[in-house]
N, C-alpha and C positions, 0 to 999 in steps of 0.2 A: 242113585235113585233116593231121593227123597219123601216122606211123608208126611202131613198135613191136616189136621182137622178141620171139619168144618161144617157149619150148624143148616139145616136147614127142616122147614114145615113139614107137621106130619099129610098134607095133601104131595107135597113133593117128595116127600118120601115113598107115597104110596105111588106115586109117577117114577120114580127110580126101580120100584121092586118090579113093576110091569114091564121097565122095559122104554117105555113113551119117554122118559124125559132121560137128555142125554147134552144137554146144556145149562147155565146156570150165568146170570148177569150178577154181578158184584160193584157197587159203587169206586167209579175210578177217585183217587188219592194220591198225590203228587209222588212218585219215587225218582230213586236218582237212576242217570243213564250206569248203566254195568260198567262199563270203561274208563267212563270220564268222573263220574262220579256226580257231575252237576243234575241241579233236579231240573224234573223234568213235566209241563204240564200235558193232559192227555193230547191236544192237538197238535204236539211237538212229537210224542211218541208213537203215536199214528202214525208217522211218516217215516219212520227209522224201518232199516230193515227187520224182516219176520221172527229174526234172529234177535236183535236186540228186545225187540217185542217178548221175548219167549223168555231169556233170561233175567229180564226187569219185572219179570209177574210175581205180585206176592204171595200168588198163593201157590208158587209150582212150578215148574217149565212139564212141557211135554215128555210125558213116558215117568214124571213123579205118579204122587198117588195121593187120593185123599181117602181118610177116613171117616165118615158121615156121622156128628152129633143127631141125637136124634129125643123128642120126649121117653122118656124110659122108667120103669119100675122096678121093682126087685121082689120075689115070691120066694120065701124060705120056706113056711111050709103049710100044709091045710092043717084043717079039723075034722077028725070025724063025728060021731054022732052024740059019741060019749064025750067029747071036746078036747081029747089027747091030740097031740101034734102027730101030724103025718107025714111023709113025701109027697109036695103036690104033683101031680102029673099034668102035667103043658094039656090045654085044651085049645093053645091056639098058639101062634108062631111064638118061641122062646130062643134062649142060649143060655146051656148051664152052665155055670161059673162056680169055680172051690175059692173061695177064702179071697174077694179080689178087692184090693185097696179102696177104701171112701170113706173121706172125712176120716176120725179119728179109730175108727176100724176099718171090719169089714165086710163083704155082703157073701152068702151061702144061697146055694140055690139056683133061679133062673132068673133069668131080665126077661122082660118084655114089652112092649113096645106100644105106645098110644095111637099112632100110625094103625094098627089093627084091632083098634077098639078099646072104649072104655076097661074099666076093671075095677075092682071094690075092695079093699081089705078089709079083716076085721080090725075094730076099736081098738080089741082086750086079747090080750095073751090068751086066752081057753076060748078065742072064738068067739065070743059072745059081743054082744055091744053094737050102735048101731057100724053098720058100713061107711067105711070112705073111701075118698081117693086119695092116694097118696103119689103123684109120680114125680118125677125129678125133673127140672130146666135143662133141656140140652146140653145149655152150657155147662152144666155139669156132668157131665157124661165122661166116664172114664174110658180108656181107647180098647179095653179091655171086654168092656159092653159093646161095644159097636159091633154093628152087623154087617155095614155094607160097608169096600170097598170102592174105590174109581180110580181109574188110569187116566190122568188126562191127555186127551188126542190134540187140543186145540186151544191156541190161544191168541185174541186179538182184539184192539180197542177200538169203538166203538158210539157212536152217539145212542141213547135208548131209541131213540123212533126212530133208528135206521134200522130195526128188527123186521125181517121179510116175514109174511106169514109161515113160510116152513120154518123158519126157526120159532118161532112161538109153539109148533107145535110138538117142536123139539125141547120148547122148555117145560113140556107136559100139559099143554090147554087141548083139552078138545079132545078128538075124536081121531083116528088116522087122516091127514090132510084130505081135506073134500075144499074144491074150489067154490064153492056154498056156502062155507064154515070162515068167517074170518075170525085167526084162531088172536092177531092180534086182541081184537075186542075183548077178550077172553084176560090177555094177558096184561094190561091196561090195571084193572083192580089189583089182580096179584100182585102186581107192583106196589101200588099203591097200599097196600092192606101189609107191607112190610113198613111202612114209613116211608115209603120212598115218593116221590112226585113227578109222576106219569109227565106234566108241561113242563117241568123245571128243563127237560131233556138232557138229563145228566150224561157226562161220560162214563162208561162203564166197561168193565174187563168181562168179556164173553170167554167164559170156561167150557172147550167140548171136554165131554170123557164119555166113556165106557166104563159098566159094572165088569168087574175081577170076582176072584172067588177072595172071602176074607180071610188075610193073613193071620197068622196066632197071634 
């Protein structure tokens, strides 16, 4: 078993912690066949068996694991009234961390995560000063920070508009499937709103998983 990073929106995050999103479309990119070695374009690999399919994926075969970049912060510690430093206490979902690698030190304290809301530090060492934000680019997310885990259950390529509605709503759009709700439409911008281009009808690698409990 292998593991894997891998970035994704704080709205799809917030669809992973519910539970609703349990698929994820990725931009297909020429690799080479497992055996042969020659490369391979998606509508050649589409047709190989499920198996070659499974081990040509870059980002996994089934029963790997990924571990989810995510926007993230770091809170060492509050202020009290007098402006001495404190221990801050988690007011809303954290993970505390001793001593854990970034950039040229390292961070004390908790992470926490933009996926559940803004947050504001202070300026100035004693507290004072106005507020800001400060949180970190995904991509910079040490694996350390990470929260969530996934197993992947499923792998297979794909044109983008051959997504059925249950998968759309599997990629987190909407509501519990209601034959009312076309969850595509939903899922249309989200693409879109990644860089990606809903007409171009790219090929793409559909990743199923399941959330795990997170590994140390």
């Amino acid at each position: 078993m292998k593991e894997r990073p891998m970035l994704f929106a704080d709205e799809m995050v917030r669809a992973i912690l519910s539970g609703q999103k349990t698929q994820t479309r990725r931009l297909y990119k020429t690799v080479k066949h497992p055996d042969f070695g020659c490369e391979m374009a998606a509508c050649e690999l589409a047709m190989e068996d499920p198996d070659v399919i499974n081990r040509a994926c870059p980002f996994g075969r089934i029963g790997d694991q990924i571990w989810v970049r995510e926007t993230w912060g770091n809170v060492s510690n509050a202020f009290d009234d007098d402006g001495f430093a404190v221990d801050w206490i988690p007011n809303r979902p954290a993970k505390e961390i001793h001593e854990m690698p970034f950039g040229g030190g390292y961070y004390l304290g908790h992470v926490i995560y933009r996926a559940d809301g803004e947050f504001e530090w202070s300026c100035d060492d004693d507290g004072g000063g106005e507020p800001r934000s400060a949180w970190h680019p995904s991509i910079h997310m040490p694996r350390a920070a990470s929260r969530i885990q996934l197993e992947i259950t499923g792998i297979r390529v794909e044109r983008l508009q051959d997504i059925s509605n249950e998968d759309a709503v599997a990629e987190g759009i909407g509501a519990p499937l209601d034959i009312r709700y076309a969850a595509i439409d939903g899922f249309k911008p989200l693409w879109n709103s990644t860089g990606g281009n809903w007409d171009a009808n790219p090929w793409v690698w559909v990743i199923e998983f399941k959330r795990i409990e997170r590994l140390a």
